[in-house]
DSSP file (Angstrom, degrees, kcal/mol; ACC not computed):
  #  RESIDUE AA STRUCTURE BP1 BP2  ACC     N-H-->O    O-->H-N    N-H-->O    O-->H-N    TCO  KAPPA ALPHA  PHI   PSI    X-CA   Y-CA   Z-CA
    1    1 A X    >>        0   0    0      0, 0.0     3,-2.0     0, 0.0     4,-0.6   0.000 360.0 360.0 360.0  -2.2    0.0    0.0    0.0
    2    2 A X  T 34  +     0   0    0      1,-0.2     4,-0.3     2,-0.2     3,-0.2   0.701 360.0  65.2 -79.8   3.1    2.4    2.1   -0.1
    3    3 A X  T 34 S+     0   0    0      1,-0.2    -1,-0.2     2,-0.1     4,-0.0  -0.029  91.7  77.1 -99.9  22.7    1.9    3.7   -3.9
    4    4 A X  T X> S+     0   0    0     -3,-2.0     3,-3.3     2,-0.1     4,-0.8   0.824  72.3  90.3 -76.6 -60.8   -1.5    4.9   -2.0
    5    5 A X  H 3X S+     0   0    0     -4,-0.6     4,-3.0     1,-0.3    -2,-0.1   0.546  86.9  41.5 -23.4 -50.0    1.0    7.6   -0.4
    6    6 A X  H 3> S+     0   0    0     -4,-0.3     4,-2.3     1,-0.2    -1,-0.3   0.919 115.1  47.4 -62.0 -33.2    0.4   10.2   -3.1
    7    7 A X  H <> S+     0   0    0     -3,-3.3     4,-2.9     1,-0.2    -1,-0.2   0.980 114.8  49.9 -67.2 -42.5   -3.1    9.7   -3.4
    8    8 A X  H  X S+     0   0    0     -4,-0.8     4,-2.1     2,-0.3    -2,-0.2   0.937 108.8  49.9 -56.2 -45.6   -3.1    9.9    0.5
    9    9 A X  H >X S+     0   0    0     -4,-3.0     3,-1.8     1,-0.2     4,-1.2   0.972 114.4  48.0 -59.6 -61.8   -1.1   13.2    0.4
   10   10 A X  H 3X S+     0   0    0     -4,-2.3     4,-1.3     1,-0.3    -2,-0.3   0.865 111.3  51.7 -46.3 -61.6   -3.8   14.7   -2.3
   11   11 A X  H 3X S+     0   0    0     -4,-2.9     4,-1.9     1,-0.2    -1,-0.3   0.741 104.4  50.7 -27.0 -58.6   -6.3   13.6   -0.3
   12   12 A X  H XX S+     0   0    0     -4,-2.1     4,-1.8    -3,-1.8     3,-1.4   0.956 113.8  45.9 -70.2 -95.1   -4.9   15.2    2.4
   13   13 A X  H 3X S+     0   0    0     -4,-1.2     4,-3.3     1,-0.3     3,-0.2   0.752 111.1  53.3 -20.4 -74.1   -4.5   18.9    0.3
   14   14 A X  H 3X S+     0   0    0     -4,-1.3     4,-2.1     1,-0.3    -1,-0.3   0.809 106.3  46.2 -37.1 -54.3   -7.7   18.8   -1.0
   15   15 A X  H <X S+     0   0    0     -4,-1.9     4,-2.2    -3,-1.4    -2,-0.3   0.821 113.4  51.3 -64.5 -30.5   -9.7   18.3    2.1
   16   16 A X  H  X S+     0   0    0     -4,-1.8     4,-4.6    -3,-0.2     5,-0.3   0.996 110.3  51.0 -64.1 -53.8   -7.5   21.2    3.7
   17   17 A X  H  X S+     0   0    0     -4,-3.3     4,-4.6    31,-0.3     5,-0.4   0.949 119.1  36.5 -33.9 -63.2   -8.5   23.3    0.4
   18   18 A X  H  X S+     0   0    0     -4,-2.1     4,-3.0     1,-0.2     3,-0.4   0.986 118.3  53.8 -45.1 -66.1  -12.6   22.3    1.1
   19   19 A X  H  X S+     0   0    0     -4,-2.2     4,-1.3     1,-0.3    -1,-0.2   0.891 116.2  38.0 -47.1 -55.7  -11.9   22.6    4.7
   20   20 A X  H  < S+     0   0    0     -4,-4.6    -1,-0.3     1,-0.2    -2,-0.2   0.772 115.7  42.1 -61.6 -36.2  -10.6   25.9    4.2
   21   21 A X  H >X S+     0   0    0     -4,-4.6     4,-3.2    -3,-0.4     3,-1.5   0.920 120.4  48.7 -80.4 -42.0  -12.5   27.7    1.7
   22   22 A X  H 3< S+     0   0    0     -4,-3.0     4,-0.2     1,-0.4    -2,-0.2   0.530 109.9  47.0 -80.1 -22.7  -15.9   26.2    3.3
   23   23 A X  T 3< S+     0   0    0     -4,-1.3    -1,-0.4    -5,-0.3    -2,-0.2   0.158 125.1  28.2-126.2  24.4  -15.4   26.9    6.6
   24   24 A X  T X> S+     0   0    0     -3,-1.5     3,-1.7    17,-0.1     4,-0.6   0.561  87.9 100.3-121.8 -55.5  -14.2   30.5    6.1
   25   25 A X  H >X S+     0   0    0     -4,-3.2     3,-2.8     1,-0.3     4,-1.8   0.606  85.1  50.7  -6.9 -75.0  -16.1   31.6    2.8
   26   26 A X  H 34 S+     0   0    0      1,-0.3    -1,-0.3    -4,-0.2    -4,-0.1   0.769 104.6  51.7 -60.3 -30.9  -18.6   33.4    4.7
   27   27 A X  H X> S+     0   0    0     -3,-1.7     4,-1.2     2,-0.1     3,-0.9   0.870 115.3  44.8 -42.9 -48.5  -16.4   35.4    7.0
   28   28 A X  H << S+     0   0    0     -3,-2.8    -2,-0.2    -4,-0.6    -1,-0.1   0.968 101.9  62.4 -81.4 -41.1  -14.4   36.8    3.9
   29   29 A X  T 3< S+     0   0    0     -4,-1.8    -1,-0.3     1,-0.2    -2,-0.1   0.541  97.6  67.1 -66.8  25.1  -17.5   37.5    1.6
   30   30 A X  T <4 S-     0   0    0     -3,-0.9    -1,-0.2    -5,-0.3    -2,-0.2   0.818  90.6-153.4 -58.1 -63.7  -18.3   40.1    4.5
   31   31 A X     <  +     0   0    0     -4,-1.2     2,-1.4     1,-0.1    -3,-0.1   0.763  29.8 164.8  82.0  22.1  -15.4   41.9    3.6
   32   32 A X    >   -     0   0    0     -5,-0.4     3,-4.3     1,-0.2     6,-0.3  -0.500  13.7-176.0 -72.9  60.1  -15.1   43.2    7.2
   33   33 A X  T 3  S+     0   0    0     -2,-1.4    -1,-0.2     1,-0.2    -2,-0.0   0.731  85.3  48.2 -33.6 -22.4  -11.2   44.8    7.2
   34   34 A X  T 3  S+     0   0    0      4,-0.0     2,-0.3     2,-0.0    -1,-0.2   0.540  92.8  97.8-117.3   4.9  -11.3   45.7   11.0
   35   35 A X    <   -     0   0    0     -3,-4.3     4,-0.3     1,-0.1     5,-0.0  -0.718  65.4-150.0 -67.4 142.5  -12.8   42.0   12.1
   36   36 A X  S  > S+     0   0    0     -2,-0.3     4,-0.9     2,-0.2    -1,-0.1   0.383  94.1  59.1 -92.6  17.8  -10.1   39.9   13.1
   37   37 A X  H  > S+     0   0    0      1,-0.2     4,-1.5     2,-0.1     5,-0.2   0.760 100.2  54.6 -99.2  -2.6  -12.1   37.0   11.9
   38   38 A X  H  > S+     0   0    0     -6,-0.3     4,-1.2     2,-0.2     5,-0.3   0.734 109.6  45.6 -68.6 -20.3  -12.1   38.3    8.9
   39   39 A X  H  > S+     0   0    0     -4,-0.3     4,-2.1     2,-0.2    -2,-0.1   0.964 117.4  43.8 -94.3 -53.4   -8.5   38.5    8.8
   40   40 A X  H  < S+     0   0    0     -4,-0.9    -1,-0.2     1,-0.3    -2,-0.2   0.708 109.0  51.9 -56.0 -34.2   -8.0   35.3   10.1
   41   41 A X  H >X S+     0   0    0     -4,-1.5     4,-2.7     2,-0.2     3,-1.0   0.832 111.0  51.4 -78.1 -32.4  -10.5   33.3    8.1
   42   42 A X  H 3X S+     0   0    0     -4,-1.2     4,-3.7     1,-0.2     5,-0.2   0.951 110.4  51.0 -74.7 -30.5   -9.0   34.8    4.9
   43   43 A X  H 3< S+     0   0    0     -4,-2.1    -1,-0.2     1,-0.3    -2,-0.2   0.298 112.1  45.0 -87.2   8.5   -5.5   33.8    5.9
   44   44 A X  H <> S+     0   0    0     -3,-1.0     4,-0.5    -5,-0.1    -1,-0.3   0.699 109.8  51.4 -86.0 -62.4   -6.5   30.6    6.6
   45   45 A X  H >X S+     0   0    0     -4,-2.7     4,-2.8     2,-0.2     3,-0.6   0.963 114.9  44.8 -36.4 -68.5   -8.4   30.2    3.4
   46   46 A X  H 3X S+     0   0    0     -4,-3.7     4,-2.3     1,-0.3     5,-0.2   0.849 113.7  50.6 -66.3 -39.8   -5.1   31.6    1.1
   47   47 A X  H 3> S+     0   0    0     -5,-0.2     4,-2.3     2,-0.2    -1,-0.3   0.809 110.4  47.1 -60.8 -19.7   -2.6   29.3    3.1
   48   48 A X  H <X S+     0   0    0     -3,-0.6     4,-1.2    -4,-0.5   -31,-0.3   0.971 115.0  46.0 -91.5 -40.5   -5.0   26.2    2.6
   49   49 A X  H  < S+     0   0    0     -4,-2.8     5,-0.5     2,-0.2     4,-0.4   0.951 116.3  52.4 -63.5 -44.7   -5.3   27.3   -1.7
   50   50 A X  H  X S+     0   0    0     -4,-2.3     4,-4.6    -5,-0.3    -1,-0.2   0.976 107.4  46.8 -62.4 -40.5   -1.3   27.7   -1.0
   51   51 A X  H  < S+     0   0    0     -4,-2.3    -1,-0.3    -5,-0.2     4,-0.2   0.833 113.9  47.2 -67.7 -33.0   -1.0   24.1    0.4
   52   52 A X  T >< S+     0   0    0     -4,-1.2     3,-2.1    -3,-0.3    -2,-0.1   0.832 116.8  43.8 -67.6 -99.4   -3.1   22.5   -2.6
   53   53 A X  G >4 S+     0   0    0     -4,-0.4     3,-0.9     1,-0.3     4,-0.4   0.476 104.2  66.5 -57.9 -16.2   -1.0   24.5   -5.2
   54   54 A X  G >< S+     0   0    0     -4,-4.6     3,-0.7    -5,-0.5     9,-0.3   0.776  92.7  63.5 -39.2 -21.5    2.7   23.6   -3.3
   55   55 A X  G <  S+     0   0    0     -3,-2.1    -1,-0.2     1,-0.3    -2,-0.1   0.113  95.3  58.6-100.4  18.2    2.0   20.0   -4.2
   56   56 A X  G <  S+     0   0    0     -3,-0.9     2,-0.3    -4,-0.1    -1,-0.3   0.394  96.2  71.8-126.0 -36.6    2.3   21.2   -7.7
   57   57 A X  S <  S-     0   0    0     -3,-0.7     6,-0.1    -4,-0.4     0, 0.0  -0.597  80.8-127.5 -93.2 158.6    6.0   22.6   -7.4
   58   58 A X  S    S+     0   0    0     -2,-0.3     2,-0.2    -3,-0.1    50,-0.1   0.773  87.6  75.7 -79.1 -42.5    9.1   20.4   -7.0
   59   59 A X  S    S-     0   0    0      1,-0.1     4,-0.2    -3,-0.1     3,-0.1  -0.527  77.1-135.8 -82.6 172.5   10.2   22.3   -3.9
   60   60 A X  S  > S+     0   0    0     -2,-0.2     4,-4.5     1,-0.1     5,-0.3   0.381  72.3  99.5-101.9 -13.7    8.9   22.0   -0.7
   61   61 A X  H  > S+     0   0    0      2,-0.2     4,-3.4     1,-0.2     5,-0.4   0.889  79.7  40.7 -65.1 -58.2    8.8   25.5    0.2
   62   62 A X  H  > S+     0   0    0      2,-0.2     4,-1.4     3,-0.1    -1,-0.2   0.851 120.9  55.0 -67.3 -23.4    5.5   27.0   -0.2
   63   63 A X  H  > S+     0   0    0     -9,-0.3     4,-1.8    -4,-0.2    -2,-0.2   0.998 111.1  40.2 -16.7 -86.3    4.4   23.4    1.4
   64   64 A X  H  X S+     0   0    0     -4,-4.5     4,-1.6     1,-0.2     5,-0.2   0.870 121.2  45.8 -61.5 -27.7    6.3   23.6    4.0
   65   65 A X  H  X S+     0   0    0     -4,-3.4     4,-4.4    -5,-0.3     5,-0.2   0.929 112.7  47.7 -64.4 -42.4    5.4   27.8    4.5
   66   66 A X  H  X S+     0   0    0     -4,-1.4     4,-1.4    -5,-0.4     5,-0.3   0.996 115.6  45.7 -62.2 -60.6    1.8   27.7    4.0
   67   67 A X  H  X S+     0   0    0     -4,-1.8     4,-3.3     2,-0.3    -1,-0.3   0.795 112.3  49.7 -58.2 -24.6    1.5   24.6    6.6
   68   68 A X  H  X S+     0   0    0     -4,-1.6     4,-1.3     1,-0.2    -1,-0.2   0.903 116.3  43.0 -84.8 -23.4    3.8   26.2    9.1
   69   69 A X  H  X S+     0   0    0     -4,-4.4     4,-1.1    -5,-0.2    -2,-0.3   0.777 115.6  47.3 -70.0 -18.3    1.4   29.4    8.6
   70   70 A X  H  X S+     0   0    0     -4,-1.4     4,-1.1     2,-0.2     5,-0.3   0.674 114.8  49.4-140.9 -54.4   -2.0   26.9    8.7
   71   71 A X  H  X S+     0   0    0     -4,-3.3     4,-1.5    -5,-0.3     5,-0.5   0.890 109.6  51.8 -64.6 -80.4   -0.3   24.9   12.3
   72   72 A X  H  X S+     0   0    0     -4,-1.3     4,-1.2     1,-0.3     5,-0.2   0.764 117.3  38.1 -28.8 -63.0    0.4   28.6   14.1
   73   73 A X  H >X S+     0   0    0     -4,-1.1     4,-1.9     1,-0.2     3,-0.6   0.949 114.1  56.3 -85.4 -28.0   -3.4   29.7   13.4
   74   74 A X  H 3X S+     0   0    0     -4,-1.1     4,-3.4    -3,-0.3    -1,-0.2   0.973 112.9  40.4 -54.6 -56.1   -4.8   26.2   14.2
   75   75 A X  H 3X S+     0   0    0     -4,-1.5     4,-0.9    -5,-0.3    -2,-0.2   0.602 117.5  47.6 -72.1  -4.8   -3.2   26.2   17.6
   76   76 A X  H <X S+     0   0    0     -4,-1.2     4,-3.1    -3,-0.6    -1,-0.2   0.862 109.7  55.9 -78.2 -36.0   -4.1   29.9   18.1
   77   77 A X  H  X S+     0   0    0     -4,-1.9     4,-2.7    -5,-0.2     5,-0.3   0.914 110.0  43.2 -34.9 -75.1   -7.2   28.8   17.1
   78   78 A X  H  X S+     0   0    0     -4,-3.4     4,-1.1    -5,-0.3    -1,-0.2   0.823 110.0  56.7 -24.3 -63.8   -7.2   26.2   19.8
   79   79 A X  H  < S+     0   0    0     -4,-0.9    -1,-0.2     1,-0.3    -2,-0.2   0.788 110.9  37.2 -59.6 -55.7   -6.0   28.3   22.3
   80   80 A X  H  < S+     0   0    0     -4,-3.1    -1,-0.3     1,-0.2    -2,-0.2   0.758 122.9  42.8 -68.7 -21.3   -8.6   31.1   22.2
   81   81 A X  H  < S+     0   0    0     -4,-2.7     2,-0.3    -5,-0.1    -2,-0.2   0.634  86.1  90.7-112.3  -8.9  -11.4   28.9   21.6
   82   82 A X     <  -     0   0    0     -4,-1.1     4,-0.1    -5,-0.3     0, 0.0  -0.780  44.1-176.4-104.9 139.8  -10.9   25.8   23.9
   83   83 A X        -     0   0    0     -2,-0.3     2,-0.3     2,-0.2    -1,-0.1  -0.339  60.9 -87.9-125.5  11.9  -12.9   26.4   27.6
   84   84 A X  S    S+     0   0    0      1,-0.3     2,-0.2     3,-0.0    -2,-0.1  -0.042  97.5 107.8  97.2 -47.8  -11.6   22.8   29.0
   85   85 A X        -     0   0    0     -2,-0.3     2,-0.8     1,-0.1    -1,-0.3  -0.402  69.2-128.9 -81.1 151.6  -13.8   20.8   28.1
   86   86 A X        +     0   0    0     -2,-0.2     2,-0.2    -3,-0.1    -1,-0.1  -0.868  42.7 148.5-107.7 128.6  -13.1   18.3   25.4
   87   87 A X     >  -     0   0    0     -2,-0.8     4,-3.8     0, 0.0    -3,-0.0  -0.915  57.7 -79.1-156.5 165.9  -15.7   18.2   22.5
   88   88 A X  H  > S+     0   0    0      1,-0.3     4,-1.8    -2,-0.2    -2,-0.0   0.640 120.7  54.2 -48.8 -31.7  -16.0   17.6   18.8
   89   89 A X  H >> S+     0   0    0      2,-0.2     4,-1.6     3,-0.2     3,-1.0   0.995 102.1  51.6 -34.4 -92.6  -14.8   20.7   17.9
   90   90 A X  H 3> S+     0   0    0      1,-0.3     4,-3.3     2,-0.3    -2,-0.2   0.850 105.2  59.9 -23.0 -53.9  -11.9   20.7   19.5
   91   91 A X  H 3X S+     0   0    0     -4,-3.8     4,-1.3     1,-0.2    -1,-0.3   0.968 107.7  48.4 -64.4 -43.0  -11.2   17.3   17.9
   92   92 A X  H <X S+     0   0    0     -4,-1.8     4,-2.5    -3,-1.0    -2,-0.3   0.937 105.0  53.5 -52.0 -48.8  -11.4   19.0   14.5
   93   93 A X  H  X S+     0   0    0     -4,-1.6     4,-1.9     2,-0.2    -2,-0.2   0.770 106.8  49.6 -91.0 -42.1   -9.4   21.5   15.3
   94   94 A X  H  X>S+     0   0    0     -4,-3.3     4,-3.7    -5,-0.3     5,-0.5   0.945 115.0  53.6 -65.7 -42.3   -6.3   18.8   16.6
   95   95 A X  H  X5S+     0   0    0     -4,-1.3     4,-6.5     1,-0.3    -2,-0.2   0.998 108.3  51.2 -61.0 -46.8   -7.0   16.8   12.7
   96   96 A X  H  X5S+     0   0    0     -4,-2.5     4,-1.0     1,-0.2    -1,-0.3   0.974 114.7  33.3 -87.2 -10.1   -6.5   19.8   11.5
   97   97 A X  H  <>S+     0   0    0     -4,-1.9     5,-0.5    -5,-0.2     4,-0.4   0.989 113.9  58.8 -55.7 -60.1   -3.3   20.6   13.1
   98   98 A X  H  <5S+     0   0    0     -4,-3.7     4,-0.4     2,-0.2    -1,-0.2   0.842 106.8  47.9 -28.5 -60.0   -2.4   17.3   13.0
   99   99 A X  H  X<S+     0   0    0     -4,-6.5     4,-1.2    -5,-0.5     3,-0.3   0.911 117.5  48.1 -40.7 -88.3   -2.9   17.6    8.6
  100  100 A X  T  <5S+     0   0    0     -4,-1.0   -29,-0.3     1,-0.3    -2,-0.2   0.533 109.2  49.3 -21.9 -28.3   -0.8   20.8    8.8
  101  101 A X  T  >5S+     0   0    0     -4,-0.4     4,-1.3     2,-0.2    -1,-0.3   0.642 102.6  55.7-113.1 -11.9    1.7   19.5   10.7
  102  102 A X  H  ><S+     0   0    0     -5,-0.5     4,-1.6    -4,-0.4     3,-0.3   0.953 114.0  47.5 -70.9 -32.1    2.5   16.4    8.8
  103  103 A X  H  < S+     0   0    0     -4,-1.2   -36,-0.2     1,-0.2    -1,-0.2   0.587 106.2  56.7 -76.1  -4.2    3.0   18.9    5.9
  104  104 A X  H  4 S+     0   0    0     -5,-0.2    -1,-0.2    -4,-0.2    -2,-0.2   0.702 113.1  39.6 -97.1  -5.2    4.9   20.9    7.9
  105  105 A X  H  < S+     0   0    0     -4,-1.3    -2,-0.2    -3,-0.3    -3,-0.1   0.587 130.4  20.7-103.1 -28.3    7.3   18.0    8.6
  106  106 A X  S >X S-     0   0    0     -4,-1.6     4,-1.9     1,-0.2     3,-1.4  -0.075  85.0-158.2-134.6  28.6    7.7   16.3    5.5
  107  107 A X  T 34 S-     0   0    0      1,-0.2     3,-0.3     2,-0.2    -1,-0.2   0.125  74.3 -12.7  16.1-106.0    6.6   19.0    2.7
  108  108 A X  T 34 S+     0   0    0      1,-0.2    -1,-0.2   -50,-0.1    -5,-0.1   0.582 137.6  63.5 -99.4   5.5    5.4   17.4   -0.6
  109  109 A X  T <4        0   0    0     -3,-1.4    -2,-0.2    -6,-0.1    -1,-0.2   0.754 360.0 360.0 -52.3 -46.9    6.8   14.3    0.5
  110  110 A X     <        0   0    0     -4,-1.9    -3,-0.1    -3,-0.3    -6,-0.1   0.260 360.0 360.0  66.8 360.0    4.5   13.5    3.6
């Protein structure tokens, strides 16, 4: 199974892309410059479109930037938003860190 990796990695990119655009879209088409969830959902969004199209280049680099930018606001994410208690959310929030940081560790490699 291991000439699944690549599909796995695309997998992996794609759902960050969905994840990203879907679960921010509505925050950016506000178009609210002085929220900071607008700033944060769009910069989220464009790092998860930056992680899809790294996997397109031969270097690792905007992979490995985009994800390191995509872990830092998951875990800020985390940080502001988690009250103690452990819930499904929260558990989203680790997968995606978890995505992010496997790209941040092995870039278009995985």
């Amino acid at each position: 199974m291991k000439s699944a990796a690549p599909i796995a990695n695309w997998l992996f990119r794609v759902s960050f892309l969905l994840y990203g655009v879907l679960a921010n879209y509505q925050t950016f088409s506000s178009f609210d410059f002085t929220s900071k969830a607008f700033v944060l959902g769009t910069l989220f969004m464009v790092l998860s479109v930056l992680l899809f199209v790294g996997g397109f280049f031969k270097t690792d680099t905007m992979t490995v930037l985009s994800a390191l930018g995509l872990v830092c606001l998951s875990v800020s994410q985390i940080i502001i938003s988690w009250n103690g208690d452990i819930t499904q959310v929260l558990a989203v929030q680790l997968l995606i860190v978890s995505v992010a940081f496997y790209f941040l560790a092995g870039g278009n490699n995985g």
